[in-house]
GUDOPA-99076 format. One record per atom (N, C-alpha, C): residue number from 1; y negated, x negated, z negated. Coordinates in Angstrom, 3 decimals. Layout:
- NUM, Y, X, Z
...
END
This chain:
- 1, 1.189, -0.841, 0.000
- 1, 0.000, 0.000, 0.000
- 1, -1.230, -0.871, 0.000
- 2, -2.485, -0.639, 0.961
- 2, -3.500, -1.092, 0.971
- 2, -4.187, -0.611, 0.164
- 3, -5.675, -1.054, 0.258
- 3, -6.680, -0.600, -0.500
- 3, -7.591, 0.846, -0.143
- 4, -8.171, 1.524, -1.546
- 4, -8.680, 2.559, -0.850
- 4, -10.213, 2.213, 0.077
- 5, -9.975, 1.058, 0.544
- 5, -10.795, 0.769, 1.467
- 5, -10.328, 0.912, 2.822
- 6, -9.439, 1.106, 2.850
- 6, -8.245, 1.028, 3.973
- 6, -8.732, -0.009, 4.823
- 7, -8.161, -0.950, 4.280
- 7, -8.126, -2.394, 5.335
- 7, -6.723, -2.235, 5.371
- 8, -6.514, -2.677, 6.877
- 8, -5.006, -2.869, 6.996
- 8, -4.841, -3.792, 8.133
- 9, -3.485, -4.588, 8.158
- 9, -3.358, -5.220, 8.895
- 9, -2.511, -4.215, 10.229
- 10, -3.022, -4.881, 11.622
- 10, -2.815, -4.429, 12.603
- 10, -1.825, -4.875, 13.500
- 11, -1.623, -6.033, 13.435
- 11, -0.439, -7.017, 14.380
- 11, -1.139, -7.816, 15.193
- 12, -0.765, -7.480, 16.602
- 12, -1.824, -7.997, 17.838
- 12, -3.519, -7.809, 17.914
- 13, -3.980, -8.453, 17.027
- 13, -5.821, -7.815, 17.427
- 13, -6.700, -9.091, 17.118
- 14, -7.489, -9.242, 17.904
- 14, -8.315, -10.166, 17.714
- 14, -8.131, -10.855, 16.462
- 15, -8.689, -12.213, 16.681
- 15, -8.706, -13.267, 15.845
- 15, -10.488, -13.201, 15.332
- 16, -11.151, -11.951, 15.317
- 16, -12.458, -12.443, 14.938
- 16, -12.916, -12.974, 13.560
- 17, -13.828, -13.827, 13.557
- 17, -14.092, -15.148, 12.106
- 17, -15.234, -13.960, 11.239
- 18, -16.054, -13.066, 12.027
- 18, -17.315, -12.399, 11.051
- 18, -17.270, -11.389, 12.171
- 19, -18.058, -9.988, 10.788
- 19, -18.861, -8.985, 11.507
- 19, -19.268, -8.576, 10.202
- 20, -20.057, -7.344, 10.808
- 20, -21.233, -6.893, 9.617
- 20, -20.679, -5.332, 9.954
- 21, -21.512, -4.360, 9.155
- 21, -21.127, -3.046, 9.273
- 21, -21.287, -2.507, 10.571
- 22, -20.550, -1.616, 10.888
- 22, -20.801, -0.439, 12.032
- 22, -20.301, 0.557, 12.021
- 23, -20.456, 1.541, 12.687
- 23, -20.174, 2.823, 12.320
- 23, -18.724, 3.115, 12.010
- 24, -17.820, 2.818, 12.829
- 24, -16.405, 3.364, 12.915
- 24, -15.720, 1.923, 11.969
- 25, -16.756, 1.244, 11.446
- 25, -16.157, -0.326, 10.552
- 25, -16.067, -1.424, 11.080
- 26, -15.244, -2.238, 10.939
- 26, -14.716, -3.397, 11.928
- 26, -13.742, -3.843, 11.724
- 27, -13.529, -4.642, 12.238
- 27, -12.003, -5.257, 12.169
- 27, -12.301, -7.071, 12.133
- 28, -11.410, -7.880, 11.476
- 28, -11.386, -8.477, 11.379
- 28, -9.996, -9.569, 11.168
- 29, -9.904, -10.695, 12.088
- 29, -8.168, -10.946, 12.546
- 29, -7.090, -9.608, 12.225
- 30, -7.545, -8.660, 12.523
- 30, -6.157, -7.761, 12.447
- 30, -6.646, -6.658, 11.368
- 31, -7.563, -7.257, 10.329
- 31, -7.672, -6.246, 9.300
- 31, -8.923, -5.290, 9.596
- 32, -8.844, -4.397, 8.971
- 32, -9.748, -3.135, 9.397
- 32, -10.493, -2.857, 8.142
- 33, -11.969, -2.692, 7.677
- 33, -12.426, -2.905, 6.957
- 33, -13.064, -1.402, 7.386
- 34, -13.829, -0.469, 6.162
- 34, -14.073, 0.344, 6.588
- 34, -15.518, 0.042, 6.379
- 35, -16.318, 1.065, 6.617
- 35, -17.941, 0.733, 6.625
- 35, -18.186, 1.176, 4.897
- 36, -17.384, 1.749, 4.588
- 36, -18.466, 2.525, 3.079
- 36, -17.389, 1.933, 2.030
- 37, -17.640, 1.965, 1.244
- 37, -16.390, 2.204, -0.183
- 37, -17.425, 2.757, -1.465
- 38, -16.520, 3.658, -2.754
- 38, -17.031, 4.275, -3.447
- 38, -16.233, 3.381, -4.531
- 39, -16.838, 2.977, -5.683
- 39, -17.202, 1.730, -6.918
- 39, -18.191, 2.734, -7.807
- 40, -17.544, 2.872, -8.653
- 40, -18.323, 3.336, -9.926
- 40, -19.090, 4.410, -9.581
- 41, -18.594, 5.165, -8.842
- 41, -19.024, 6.503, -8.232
- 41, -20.264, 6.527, -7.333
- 42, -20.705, 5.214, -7.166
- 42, -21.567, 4.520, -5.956
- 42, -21.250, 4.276, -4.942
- 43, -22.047, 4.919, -3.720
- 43, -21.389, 4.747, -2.359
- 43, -22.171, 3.343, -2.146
- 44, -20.970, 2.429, -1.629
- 44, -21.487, 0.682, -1.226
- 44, -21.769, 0.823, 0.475
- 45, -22.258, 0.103, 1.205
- 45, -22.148, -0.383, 2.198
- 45, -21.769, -1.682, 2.682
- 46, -20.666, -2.118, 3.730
- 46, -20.381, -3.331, 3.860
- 46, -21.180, -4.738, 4.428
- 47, -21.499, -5.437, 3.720
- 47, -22.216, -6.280, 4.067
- 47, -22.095, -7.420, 4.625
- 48, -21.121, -7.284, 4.886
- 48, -19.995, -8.517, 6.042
- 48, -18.884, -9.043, 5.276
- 49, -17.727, -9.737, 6.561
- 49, -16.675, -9.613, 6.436
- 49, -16.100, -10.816, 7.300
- 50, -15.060, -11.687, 7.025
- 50, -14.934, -12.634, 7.900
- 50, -13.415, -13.324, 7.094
- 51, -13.376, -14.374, 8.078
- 51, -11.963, -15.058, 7.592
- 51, -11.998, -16.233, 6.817
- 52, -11.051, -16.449, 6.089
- 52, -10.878, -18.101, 5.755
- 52, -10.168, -18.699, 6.164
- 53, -10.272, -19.671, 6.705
- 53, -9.437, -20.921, 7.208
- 53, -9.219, -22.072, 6.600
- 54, -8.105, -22.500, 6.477
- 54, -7.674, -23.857, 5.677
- 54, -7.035, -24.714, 7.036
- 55, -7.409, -25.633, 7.566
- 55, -7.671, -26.354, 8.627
- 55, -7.641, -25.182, 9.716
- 56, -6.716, -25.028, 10.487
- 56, -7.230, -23.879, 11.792
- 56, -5.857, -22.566, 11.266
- 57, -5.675, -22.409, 10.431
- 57, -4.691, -21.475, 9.940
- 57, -5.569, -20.372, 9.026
- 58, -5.414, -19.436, 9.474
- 58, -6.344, -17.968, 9.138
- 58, -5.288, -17.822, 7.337
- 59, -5.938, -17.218, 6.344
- 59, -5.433, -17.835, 5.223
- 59, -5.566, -15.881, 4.735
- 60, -7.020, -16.019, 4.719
- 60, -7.695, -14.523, 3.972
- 60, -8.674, -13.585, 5.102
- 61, -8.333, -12.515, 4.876
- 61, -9.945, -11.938, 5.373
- 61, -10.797, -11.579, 4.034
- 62, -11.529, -11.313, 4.364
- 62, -12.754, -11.059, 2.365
- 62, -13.628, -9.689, 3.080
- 63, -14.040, -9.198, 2.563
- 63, -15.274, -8.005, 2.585
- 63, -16.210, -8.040, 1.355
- 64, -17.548, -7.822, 1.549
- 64, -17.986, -7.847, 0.208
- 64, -19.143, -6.569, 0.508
- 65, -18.727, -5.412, -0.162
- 65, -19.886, -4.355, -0.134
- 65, -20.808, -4.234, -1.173
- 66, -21.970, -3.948, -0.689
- 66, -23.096, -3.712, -1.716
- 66, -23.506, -2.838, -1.539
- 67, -25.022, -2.218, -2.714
- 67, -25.777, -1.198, -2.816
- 67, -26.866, -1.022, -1.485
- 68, -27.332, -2.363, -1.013
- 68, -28.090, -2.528, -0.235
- 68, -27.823, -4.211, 0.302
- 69, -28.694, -3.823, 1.763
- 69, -28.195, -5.562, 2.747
- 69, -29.119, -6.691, 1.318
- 70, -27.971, -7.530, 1.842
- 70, -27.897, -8.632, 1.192
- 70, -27.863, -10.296, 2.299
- 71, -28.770, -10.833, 2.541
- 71, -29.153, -12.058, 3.208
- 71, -28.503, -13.171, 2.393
- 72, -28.548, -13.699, 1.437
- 72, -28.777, -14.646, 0.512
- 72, -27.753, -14.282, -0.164
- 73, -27.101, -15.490, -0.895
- 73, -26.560, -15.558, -2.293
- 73, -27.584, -14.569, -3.650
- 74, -28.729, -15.343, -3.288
- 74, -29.367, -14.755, -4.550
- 74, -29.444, -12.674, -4.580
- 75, -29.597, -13.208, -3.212
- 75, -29.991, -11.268, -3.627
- 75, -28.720, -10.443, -3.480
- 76, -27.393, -10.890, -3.214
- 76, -26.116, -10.641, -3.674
- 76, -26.051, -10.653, -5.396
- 77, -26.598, -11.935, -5.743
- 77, -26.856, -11.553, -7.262
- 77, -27.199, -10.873, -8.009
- 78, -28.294, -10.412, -6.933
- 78, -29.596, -9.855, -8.038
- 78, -29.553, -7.976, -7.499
- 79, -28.656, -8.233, -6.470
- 79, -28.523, -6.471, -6.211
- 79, -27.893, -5.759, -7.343
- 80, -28.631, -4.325, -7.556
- 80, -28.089, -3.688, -8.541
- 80, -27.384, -2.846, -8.269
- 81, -26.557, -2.171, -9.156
- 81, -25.693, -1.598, -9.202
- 81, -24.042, -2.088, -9.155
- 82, -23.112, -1.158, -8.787
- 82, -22.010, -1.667, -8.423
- 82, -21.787, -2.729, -7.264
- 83, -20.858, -3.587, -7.426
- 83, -20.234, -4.527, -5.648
- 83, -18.928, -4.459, -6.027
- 84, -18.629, -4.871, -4.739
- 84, -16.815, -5.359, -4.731
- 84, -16.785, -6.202, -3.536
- 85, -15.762, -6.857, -4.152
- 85, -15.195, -7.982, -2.839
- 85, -13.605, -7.381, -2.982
- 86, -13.529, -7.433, -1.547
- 86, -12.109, -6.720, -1.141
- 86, -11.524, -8.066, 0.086
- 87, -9.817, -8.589, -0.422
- 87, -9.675, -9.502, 0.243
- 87, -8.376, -9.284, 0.520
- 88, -7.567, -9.811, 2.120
- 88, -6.075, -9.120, 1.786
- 88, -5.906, -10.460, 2.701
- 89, -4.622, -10.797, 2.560
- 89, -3.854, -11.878, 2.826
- 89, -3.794, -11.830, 4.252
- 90, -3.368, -13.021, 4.470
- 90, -3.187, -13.273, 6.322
- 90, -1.776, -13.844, 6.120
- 91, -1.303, -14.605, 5.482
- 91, -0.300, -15.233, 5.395
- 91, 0.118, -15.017, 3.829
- 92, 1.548, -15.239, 3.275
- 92, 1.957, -15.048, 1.737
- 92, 1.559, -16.371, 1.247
- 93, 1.033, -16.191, 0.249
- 93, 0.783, -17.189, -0.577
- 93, 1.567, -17.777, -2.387
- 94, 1.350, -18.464, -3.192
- 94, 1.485, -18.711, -4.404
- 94, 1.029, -18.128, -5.020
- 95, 0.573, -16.745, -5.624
- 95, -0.934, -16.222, -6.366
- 95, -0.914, -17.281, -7.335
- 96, -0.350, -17.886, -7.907
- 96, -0.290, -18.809, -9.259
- 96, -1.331, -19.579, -8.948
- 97, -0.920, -20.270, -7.494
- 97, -1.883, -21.462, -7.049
- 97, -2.845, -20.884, -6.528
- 98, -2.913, -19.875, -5.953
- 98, -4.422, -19.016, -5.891
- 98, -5.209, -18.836, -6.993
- 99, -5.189, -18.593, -8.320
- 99, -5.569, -18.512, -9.209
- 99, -6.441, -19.649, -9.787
- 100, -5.561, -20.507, -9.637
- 100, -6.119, -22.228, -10.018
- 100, -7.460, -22.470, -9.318
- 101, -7.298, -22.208, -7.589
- 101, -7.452, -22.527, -6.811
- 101, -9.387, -21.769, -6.845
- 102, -9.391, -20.196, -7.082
- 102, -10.133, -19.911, -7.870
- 102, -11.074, -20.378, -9.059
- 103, -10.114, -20.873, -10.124
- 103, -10.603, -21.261, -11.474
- 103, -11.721, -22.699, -10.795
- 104, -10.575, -23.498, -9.829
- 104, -11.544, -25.020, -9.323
- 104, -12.903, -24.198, -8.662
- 105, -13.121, -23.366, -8.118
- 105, -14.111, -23.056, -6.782
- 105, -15.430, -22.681, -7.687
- 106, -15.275, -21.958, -9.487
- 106, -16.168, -21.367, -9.801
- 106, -16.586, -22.494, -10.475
- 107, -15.886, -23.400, -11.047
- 107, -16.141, -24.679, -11.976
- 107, -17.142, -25.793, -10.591
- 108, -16.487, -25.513, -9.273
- 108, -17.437, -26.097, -8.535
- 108, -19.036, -25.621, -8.225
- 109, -18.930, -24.444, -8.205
- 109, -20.263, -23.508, -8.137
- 109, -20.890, -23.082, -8.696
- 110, -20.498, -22.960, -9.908
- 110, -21.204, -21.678, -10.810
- 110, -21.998, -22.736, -12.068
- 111, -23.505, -22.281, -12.070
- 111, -24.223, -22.822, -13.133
- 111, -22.991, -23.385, -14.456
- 112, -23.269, -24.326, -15.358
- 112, -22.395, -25.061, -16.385
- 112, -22.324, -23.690, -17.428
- 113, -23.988, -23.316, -17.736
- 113, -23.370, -22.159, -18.946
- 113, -22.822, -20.838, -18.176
- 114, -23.001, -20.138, -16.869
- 114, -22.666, -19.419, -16.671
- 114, -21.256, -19.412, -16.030
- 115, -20.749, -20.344, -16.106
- 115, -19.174, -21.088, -16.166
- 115, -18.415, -20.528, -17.604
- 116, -19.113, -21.467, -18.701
- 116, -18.760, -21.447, -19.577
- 116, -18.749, -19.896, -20.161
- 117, -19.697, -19.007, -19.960
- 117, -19.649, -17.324, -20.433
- 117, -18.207, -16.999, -19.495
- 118, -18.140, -17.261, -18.525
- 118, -17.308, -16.458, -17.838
- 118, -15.531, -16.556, -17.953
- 119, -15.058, -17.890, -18.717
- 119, -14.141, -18.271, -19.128
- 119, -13.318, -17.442, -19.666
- 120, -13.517, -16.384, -20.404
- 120, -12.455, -15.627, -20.905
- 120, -12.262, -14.555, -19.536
- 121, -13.508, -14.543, -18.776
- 121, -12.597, -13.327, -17.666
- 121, -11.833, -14.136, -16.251
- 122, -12.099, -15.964, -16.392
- 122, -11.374, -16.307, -15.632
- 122, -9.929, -16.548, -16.339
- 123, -9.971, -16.802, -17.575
- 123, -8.236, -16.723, -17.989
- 123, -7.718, -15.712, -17.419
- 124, -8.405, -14.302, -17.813
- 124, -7.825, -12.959, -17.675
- 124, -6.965, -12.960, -16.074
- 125, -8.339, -13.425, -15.240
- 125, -7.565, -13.392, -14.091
- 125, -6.544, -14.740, -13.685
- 126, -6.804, -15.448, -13.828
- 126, -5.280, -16.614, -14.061
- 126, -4.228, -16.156, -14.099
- 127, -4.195, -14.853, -15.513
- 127, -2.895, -14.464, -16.046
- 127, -2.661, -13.496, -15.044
- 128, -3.231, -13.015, -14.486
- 128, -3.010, -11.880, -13.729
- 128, -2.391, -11.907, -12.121
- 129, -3.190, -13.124, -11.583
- 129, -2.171, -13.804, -10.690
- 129, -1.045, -14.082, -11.194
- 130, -1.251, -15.713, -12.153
- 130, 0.409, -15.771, -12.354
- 130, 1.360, -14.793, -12.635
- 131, 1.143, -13.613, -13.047
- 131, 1.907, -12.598, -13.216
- 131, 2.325, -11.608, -12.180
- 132, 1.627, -12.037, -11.084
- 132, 2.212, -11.517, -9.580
- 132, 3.138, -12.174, -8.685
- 133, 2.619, -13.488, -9.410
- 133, 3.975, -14.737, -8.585
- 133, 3.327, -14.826, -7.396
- 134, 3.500, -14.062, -6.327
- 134, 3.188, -14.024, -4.676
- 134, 2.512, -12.447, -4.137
- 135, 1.718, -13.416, -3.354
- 135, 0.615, -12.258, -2.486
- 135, 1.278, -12.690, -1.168
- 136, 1.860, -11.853, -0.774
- 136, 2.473, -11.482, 0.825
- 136, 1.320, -11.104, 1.762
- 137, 1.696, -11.234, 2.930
- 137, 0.436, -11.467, 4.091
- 137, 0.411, -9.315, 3.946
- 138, -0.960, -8.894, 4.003
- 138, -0.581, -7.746, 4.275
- 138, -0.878, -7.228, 2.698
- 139, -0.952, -7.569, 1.665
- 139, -1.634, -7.097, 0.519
- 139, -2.853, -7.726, 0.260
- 140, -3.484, -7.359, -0.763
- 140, -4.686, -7.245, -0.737
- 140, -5.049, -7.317, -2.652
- 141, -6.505, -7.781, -2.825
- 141, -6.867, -7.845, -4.002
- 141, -8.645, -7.252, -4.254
- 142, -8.843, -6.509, -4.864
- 142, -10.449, -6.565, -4.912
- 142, -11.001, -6.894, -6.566
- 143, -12.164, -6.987, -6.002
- 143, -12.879, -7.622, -7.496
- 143, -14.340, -5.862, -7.613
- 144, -14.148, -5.771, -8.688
- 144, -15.482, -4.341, -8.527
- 144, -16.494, -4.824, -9.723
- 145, -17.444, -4.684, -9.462
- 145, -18.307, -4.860, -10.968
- 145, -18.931, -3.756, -10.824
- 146, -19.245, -2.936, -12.223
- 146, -19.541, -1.661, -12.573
- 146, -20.290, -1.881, -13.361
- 147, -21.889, -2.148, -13.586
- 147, -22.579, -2.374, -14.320
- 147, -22.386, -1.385, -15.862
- 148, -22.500, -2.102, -17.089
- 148, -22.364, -1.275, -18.743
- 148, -20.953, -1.096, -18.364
- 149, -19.956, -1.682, -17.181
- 149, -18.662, -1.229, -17.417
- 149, -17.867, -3.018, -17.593
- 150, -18.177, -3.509, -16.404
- 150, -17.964, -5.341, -16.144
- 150, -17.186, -5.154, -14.736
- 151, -16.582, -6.465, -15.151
- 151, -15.441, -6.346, -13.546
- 151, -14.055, -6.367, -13.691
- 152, -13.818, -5.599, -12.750
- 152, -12.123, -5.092, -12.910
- 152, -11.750, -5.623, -11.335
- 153, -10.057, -5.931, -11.963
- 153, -9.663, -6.593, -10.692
- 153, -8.346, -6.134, -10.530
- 154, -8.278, -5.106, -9.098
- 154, -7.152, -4.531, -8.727
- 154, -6.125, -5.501, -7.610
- 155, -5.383, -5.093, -7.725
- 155, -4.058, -5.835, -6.670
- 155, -3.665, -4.645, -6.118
- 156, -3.557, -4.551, -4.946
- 156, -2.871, -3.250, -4.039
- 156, -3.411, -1.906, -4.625
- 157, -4.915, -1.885, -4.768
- 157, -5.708, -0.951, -5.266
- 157, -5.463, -0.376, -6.797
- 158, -4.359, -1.298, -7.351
- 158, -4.064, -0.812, -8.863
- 158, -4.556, -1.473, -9.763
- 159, -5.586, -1.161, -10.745
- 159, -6.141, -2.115, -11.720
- 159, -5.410, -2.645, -12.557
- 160, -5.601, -3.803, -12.952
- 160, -4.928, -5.155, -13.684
- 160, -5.807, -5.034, -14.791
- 161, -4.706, -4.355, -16.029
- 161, -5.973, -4.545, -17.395
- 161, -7.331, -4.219, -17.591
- 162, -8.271, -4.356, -18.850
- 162, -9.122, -4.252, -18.876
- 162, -9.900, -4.500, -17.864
- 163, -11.369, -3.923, -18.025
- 163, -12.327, -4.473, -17.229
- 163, -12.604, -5.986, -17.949
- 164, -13.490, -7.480, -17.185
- 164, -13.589, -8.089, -18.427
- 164, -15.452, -8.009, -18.041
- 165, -15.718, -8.112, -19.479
- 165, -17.058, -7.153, -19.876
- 165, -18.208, -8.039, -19.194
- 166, -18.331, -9.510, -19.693
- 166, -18.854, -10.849, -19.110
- 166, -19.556, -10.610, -18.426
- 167, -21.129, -10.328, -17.940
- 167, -21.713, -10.112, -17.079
- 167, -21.827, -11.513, -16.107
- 168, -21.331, -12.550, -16.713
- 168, -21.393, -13.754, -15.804
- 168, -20.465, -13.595, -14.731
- 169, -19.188, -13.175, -15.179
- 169, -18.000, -13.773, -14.405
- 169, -17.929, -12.971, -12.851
- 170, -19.123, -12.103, -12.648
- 170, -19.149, -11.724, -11.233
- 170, -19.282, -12.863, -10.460
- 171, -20.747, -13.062, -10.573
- 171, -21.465, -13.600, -10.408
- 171, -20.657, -15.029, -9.978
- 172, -20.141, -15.565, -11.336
- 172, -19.337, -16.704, -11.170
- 172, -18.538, -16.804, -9.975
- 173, -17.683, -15.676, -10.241
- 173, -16.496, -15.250, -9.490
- 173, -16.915, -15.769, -7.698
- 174, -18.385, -15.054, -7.597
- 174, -18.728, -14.674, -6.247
- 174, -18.939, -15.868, -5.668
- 175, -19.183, -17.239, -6.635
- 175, -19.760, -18.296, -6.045
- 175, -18.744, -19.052, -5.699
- 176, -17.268, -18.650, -5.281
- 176, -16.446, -19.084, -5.040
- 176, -16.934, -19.458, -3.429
- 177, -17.295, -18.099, -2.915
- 177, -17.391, -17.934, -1.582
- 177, -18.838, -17.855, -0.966
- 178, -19.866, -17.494, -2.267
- 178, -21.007, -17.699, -1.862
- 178, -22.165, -18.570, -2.364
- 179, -21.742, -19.862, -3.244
- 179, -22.087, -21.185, -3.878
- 179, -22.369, -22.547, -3.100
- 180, -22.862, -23.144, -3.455
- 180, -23.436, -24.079, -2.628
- 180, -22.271, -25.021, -2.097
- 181, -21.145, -25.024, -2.634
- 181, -19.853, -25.757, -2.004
- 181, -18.737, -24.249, -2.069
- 182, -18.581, -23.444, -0.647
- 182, -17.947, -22.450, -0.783
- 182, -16.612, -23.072, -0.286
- 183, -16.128, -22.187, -0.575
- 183, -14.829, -22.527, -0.004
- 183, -14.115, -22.444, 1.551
- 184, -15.401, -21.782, 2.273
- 184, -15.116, -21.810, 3.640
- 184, -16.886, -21.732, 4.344
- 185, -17.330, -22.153, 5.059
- 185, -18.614, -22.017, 5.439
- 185, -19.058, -20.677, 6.060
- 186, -17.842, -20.588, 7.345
- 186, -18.074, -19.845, 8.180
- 186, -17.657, -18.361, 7.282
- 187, -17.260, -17.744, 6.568
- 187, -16.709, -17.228, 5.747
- 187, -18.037, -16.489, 4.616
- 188, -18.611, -17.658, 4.149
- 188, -19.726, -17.250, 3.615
- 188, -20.765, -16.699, 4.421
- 189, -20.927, -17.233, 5.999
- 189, -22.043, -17.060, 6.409
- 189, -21.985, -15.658, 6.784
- 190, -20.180, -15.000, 7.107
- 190, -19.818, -14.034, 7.539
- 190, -20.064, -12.550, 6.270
- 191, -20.132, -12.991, 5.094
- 191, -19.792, -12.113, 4.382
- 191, -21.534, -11.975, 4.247
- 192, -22.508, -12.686, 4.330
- 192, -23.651, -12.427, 4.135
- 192, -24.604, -11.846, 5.432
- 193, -23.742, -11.150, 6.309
- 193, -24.093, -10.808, 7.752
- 193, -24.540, -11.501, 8.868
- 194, -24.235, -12.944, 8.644
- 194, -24.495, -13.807, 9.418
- 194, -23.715, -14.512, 10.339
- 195, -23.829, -14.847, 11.738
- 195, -22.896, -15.109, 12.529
- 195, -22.178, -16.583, 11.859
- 196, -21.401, -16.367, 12.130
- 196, -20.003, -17.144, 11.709
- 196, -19.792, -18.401, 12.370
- 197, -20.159, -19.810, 11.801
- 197, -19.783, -20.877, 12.440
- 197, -18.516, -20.963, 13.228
- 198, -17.681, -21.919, 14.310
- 198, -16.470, -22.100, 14.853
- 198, -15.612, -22.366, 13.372
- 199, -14.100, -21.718, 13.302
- 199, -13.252, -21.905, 12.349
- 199, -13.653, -23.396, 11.997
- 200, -13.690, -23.792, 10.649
- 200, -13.204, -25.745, 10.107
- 200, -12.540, -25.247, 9.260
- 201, -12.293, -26.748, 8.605
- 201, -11.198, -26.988, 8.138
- 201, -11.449, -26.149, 6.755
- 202, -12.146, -26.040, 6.636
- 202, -12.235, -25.296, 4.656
- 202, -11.834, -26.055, 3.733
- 203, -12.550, -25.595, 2.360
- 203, -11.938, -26.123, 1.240
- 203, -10.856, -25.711, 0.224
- 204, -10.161, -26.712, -0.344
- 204, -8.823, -26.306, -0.640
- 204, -9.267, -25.200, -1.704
- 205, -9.406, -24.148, -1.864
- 205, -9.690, -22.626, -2.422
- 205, -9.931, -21.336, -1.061
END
């Protein structure tokens, strides 16, 4: 089961790296992203969407919807209300080593104290991978932050535990992909509605 975003994988369909919203959604290497999603009883709009690559091997697609367009890291930050990042596999992975892989990307990006606040909701999610073992190509994970609620993090649209409350660890979380060393360039530039460099090699997250 996908997400109630209904991204799904398609088989044969373009290999595209970015797109931004449009009416009927988009698609992206195979996955289908829809234009709207509803988060904390807030209708989001998608604010781009694109792939990750770990040398020329398509890894993730990501989506990240907001309240309103978002250019910048910062004003991804600073938008209010609910977001979510919605991401589904291209290939099966380790979640264990996804997790890690995570924990390195925010310790690379994320301000020292707003690292340090966010630590108990990156254990949370650690445990929560390792406790999936493996993400198969074709499932999917999202991250939601619900302002006075925090962020909750579903696997195959089913929430994993508490919300964790941390107003950092969005934020943190986000600078995986949208921090000054992301983990894919073209990826970031895609999720912030911006055309999408040629696939590279990416960083190991």
């Amino acid at each position: 089961m996908l997400s109630p975003l209904q991204a799904q994988t398609t088989g044969a369909a373009p290999a595209a790296t970015t797109a931004t919203a449009a009416a009927a959604g988009v698609e992206v290497s195979g996955v289908r992203f829809a234009r709207t999603a509803s988060v904390g009883g807030s209708a989001l709009q998608l604010n781009g969407a694109g792939t990750r690559y770990k040398f020329v091997v398509r890894v993730y697609t990501a989506g990240l919807y907001l309240g309103g367009k978002a250019a910048t890291p910062e004003e991804v930050y600073a938008t209010p209300g609910p977001k979510r990042l919605h991401v589904v596999m291209l290939r099966d992975i380790d979640a264990n080593e996804l997790g890690r892989l995570f924990t390195r990307g925010m310790q690379d990006n994320a301000p020292r104290e707003a690292f340090s606040k966010s630590i108990p909701g990156t254990l949370r999610m650690a445990d929560i991978f390792s406790a999936k073992k493996r993400l198969a190509a074709g499932e999917n994970f999202s991250v939601d932050f619900v302002p006075g609620v925090g962020t909750s993090v579903l696997v195959n649209g089913k929430p994993q535990g508490e919300p964790v409350r941390e107003v950092e660890f969005f934020n943190a979380l986000m600078s995986i992909w949208l921090g000054p060393n992301p983990a894919d360039d073209g990826l970031k530039a895609a999720l912030l509605g911006q055309q999408a460099a040629a696939p590279r090699s990416g960083r190991d997250r």
